[in-house]
C-alpha positions as CSV (number, residue, x, y, z in Angstrom):
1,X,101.5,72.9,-43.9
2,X,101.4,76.9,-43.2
3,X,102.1,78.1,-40.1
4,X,99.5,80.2,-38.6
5,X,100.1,84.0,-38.4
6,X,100.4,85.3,-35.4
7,X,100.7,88.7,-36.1
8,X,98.9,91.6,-34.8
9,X,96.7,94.2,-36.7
10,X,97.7,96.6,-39.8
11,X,96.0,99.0,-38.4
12,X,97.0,100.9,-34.8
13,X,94.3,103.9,-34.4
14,X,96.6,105.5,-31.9
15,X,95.5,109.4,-31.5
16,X,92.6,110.4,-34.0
17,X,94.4,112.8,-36.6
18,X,92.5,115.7,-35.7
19,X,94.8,118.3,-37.5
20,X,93.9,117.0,-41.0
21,X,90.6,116.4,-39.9
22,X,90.1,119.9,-39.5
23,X,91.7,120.6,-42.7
24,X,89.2,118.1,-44.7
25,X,86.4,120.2,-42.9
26,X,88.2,123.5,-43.7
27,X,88.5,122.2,-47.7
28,X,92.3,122.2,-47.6
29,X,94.3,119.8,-47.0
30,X,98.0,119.2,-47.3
31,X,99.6,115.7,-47.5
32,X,103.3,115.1,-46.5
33,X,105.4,111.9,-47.5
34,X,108.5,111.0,-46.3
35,X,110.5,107.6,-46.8
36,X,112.7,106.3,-49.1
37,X,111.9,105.2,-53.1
38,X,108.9,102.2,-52.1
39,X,107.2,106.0,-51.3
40,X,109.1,108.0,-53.5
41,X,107.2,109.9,-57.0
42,X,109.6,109.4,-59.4
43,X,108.4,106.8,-60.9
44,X,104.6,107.9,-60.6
45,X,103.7,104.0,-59.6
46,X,104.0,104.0,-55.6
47,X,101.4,103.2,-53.3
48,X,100.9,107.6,-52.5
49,X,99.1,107.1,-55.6
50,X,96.1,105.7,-55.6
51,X,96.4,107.1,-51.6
52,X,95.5,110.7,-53.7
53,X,93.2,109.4,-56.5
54,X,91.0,108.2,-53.7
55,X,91.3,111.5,-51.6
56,X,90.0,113.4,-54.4
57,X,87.6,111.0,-55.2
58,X,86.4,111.0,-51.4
59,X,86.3,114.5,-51.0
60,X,85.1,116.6,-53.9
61,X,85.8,119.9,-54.3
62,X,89.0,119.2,-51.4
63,X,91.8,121.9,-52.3
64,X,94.5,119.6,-52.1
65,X,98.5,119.7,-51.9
66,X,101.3,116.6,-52.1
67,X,104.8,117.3,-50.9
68,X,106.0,113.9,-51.3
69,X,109.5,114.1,-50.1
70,X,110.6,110.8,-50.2
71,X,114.4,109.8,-51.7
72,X,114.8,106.6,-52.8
73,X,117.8,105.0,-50.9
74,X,117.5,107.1,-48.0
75,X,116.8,106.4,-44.2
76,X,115.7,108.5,-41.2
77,X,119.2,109.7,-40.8
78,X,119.0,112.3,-43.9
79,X,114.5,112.5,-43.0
80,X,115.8,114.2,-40.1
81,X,117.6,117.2,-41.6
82,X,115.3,117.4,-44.3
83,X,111.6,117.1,-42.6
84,X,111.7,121.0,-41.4
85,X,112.6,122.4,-45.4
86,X,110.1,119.5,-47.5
87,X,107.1,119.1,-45.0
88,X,107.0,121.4,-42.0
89,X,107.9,124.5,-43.8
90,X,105.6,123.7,-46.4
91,X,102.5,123.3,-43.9
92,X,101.1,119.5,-43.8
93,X,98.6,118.9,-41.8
94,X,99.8,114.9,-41.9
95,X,102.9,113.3,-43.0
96,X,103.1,109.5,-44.1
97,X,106.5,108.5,-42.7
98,X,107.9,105.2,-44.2
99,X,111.3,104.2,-43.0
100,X,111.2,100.2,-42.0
101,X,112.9,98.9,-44.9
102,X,115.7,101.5,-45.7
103,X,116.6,102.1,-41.9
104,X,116.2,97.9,-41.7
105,X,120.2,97.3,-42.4
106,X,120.8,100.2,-39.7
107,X,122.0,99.9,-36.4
108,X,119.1,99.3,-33.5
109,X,120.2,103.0,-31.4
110,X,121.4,104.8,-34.3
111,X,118.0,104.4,-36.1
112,X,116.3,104.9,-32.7
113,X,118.1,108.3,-32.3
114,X,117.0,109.3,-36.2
115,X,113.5,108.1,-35.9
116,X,112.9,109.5,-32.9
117,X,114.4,113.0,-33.5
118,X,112.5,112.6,-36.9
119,X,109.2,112.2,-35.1
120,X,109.9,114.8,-32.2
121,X,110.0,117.5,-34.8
122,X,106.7,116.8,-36.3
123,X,104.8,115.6,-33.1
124,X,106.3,118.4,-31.7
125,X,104.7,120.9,-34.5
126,X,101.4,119.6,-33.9
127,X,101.2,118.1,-37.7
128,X,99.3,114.4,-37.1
129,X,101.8,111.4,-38.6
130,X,101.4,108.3,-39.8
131,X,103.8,105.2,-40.0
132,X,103.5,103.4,-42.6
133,X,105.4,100.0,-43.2
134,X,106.5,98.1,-45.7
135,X,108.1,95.2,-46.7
136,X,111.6,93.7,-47.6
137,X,112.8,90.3,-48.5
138,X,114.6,90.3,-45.1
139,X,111.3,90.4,-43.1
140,X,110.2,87.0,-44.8
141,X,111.8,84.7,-41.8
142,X,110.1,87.1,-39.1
143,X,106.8,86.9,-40.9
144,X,107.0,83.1,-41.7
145,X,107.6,82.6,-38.0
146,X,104.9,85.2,-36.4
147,X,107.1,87.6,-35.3
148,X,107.3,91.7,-36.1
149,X,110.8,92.3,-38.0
150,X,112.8,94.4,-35.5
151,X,112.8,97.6,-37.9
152,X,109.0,97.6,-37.5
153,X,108.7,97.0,-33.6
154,X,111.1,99.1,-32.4
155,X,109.1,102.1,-34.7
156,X,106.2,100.7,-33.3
157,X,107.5,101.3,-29.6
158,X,108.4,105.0,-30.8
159,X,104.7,104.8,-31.8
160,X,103.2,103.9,-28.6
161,X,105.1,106.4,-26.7
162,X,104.1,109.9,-29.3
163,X,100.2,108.6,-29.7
164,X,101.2,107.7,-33.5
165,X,98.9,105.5,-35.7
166,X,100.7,103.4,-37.8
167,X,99.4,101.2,-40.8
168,X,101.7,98.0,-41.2
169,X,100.7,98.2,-45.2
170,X,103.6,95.4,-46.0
171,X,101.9,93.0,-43.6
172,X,98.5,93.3,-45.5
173,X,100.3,92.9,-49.1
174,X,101.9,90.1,-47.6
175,X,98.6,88.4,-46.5
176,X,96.8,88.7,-49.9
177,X,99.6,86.9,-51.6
178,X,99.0,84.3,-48.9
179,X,95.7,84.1,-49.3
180,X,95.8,83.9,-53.2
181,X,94.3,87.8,-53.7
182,X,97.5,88.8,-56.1
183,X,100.6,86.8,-56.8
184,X,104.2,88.1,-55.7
185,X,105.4,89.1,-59.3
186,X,102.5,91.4,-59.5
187,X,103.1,92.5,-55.4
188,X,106.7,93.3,-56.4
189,X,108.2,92.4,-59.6
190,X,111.6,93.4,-58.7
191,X,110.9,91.9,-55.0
192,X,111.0,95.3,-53.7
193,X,109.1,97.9,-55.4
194,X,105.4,97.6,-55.8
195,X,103.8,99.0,-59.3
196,X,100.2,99.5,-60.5
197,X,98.6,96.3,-58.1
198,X,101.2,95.9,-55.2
199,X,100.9,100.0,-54.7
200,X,97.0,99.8,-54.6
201,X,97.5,96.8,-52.2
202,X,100.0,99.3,-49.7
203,X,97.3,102.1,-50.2
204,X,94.3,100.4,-49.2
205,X,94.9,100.3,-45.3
206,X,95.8,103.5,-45.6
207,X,93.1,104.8,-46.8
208,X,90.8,102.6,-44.5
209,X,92.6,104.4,-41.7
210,X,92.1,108.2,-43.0
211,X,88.3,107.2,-44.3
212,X,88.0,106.5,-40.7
213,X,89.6,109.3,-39.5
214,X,87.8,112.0,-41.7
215,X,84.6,110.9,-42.6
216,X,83.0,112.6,-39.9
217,X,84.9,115.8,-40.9
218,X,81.3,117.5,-41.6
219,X,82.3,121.5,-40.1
220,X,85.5,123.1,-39.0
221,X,87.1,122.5,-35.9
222,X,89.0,123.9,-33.6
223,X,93.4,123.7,-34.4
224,X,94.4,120.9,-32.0
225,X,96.2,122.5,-29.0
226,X,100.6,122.4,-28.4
227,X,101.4,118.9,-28.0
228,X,103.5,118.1,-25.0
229,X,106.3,115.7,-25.8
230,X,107.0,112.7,-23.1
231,X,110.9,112.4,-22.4
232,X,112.2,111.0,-25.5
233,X,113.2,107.0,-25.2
234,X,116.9,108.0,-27.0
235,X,118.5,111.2,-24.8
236,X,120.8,111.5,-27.8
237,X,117.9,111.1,-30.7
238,X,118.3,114.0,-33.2
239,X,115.6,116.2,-32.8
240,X,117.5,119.3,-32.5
241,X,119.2,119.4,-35.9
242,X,120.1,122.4,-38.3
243,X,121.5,123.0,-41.8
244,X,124.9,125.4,-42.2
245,X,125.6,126.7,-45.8
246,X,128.1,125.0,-48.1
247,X,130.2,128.5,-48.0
248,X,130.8,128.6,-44.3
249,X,133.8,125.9,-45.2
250,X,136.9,127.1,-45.5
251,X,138.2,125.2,-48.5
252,X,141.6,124.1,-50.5
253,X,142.1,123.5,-54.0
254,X,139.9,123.4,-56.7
255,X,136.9,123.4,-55.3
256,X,133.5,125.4,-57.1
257,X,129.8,126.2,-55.2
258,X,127.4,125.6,-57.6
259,X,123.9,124.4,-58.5
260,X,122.9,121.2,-59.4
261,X,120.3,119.1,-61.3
262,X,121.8,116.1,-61.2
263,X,120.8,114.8,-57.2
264,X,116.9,115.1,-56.2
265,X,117.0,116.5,-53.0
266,X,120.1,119.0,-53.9
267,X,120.1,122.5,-54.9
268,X,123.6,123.2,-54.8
269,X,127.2,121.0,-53.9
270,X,130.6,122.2,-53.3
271,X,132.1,120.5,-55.7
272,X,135.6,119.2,-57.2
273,X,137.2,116.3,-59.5
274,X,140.9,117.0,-57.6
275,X,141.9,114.4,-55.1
276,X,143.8,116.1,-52.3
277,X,141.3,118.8,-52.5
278,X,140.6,119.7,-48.4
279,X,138.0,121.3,-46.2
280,X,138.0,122.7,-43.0
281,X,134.8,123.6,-40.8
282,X,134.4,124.7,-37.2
283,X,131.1,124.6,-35.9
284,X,129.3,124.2,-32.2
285,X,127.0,121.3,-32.0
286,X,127.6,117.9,-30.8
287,X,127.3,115.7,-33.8
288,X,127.7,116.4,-37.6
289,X,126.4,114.6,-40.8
290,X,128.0,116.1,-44.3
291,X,125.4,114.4,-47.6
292,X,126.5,114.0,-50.5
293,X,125.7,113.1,-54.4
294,X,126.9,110.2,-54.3
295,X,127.4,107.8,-57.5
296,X,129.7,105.3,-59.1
297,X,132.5,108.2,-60.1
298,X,132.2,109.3,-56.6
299,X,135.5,110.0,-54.8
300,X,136.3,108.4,-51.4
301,X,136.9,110.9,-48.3
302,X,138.9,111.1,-44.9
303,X,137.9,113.2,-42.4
304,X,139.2,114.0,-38.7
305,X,137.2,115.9,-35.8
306,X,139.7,118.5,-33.2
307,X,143.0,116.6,-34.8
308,X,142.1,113.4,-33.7
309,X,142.5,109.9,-36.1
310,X,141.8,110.3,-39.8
311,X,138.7,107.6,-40.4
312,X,138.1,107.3,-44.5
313,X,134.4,106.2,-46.4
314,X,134.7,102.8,-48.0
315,X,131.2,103.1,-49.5
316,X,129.3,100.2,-51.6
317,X,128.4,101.0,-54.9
318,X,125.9,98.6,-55.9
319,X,125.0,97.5,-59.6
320,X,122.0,99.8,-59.8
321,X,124.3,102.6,-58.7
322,X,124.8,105.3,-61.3
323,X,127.4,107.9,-61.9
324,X,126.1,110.2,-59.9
325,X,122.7,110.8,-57.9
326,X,122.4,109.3,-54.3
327,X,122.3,111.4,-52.2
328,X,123.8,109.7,-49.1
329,X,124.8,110.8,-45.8
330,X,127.9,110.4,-44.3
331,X,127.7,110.8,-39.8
332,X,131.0,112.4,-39.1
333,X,130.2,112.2,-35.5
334,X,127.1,112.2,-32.9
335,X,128.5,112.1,-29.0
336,X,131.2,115.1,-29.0
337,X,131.3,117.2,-25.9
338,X,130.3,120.9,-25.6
339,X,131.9,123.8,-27.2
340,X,133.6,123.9,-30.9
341,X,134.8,121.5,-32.7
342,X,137.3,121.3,-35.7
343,X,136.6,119.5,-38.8
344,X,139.5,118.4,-41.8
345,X,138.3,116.2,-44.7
346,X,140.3,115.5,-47.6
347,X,139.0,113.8,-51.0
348,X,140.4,110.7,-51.8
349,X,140.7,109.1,-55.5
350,X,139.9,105.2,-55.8
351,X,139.4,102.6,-57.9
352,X,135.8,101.8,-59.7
353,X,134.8,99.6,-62.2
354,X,135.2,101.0,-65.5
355,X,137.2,103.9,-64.3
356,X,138.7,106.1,-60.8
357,X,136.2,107.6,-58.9
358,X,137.0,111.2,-58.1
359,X,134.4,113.5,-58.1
360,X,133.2,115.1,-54.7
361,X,130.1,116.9,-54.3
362,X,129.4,117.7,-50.7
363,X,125.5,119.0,-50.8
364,X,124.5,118.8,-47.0
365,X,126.4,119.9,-43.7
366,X,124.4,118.7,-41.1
367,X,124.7,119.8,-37.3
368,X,123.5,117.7,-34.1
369,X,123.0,119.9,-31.5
């Protein structure tokens, strides 16, 4: 016998997305997506879509601009730093934010500090945001039993305190395969990532939530006022983040700055092939993340803040891992006191199947302020 869903609603209509609004009524609009690869465009099959096919079918004549930003393999740790360069910079009016799944295996407060610092910055910028979850094969228990996965409720309680509508998309895929409407192989034929049908099936409460939202957009509107932000939930959540460049290390051995094509999301790495290569950085902040391009030939690294204990990365390299291309953040450190701080890392060759990993390619220096 099934057990009845006790579940609440896809849909939460929290605030009334009046910046895009505007920009429907104005003829413009620009559409920001952040998340990880169930959201990503690379390979042109995710539920963003047939989210745009129906916006420009909705709206004729709409002058209208993507900047989907999302990485596959990548949490709200790394949205953080990168939210002000892909969306904000780049004027959305509204960003789809999807983080359940690839923050799911994360700490509760860590991914409470990046979500929340995540959603300060574009709350804060007055661009309207919407959550939008998905699903995981780790969710199934939750589900089966009524309950909301952890990942999701504790976003929906960052939700509920920012006025933030959030469209639980995975909970309506997951009730049309329930109710016979599509089977799982054609929901996710790799049990993750939705194609052609599962994507339409994550699209369509989204776009029941923005046809709600801007079919009244008949004239221009006022821009919605300065948003006042509450007291954030997390005092250390990382809202006040900034980028350093790669050549403000000082550096050891053979070690070149250059472009790259090889990691989406990366312009440029520091980069070396030399184990026993070293870096040192001094910076003012009280936290920092370093991202790489990360990959199977990756070298390993151990790093130490103001001469305290040298911690080195044991990171997993899964099957699907190639030799290069993740680009995957590594949190130095998040609680330091005031003042400057000292930073030594040192690359490390290992062992990897087929071959030693020993390539470093350092793309991101992150600070927490």
């Amino acid at each position: 016998m099934t057990t009845p869903c006790l579940l609440g609603p896809v849909i939460r209509r929290r605030g009334d997305l009046t910046r895009s609004r505007a920009a429907v009524a104005r003829g413009a609009l620009t559409v920001g997506f952040l998340g990880g690869s169930i959201t990503a465009p690379k390979t042109g099959t995710r539920w963003p879509e047939p989210f745009q096919r129906w916006l420009v079918d909705r709206f004729p004549g709409l002058r209208l601009v993507i900047e989907n930003a999302a990485l596959g393999a990548t949490g709200s740790d790394l949205g953080a730093f990168r939210v002000g360069a892909t969306v904000l910079a780049r004027g959305c009016d509204v960003v789809f934010v999807e983080y359940a799944v690839n923050d799911y295996g994360t700490p509760s407060d860590r991914r409470g500090r990046t979500r929340e610092g995540l959603l300060r910055q574009l709350v804060g910028a007055s661009v309207d945001v919407v959550l939008v979850h998905t699903y995981c094969g780790e969710m199934e228990a939750d589900l089966q039993a009524g309950r909301t996965p952890p990942s999701i409720a504790e976003f929906e309680a960052l939700a509920e305190r920012y006025g933030v509508c959030s469209v639980w998309a995975g909970l309506h895929a997951w009730r049309q395969v329930r109710q016979g409407l599509m089977t799982p192989e054609e929901w996710l034929p790799d049990g993750l990532h939705p194609e052609l049908r599962g994507s339409l099936s994550y699209a369509e409460p989204v776009i029941s939530r923005c046809e709600d939202a801007w079919a009244a957009a008949a004239s221009p509107m006022n821009a919605p006022p300065a948003v006042m932000l509450p007291a954030p939930l997390h005092l250390a959540c990382w809202e006040r983040v900034r980028r350093v460049d790669l050549a403000s290390a000082e550096w050891s051995g053979p070690w070149v700055l250059r472009n790259t094509a090889s990691c989406l999301g990366l312009e440029r790495v520091l980069w070396t092939t030399v184990p026993g290569s070293t870096l040192r950085l001094r910076w003012m902040g009280r936290g920092l993340v370093l991202g790489f391009d990360f990959g199977r030939l990756s070298s390993e690294v151990r790093y130490r803040v103001d001469g305290g204990p040298w911690t080195q990365t044991e990171r997993d390299r899964p099957e699907w891992c190639g030799d290069r291309g993740w680009y995957r953040p590594v949190t130095v450190a998040e609680d330091l006191g005031p003042g400057e701080h000292l930073l030594e890392l040192e690359t490390i060759a290992v062992a990897v199947r087929g071959g030693i990993g020993t390539e470093t390619a350092l793309g991101l220096i992150g600070i927490i302020e």
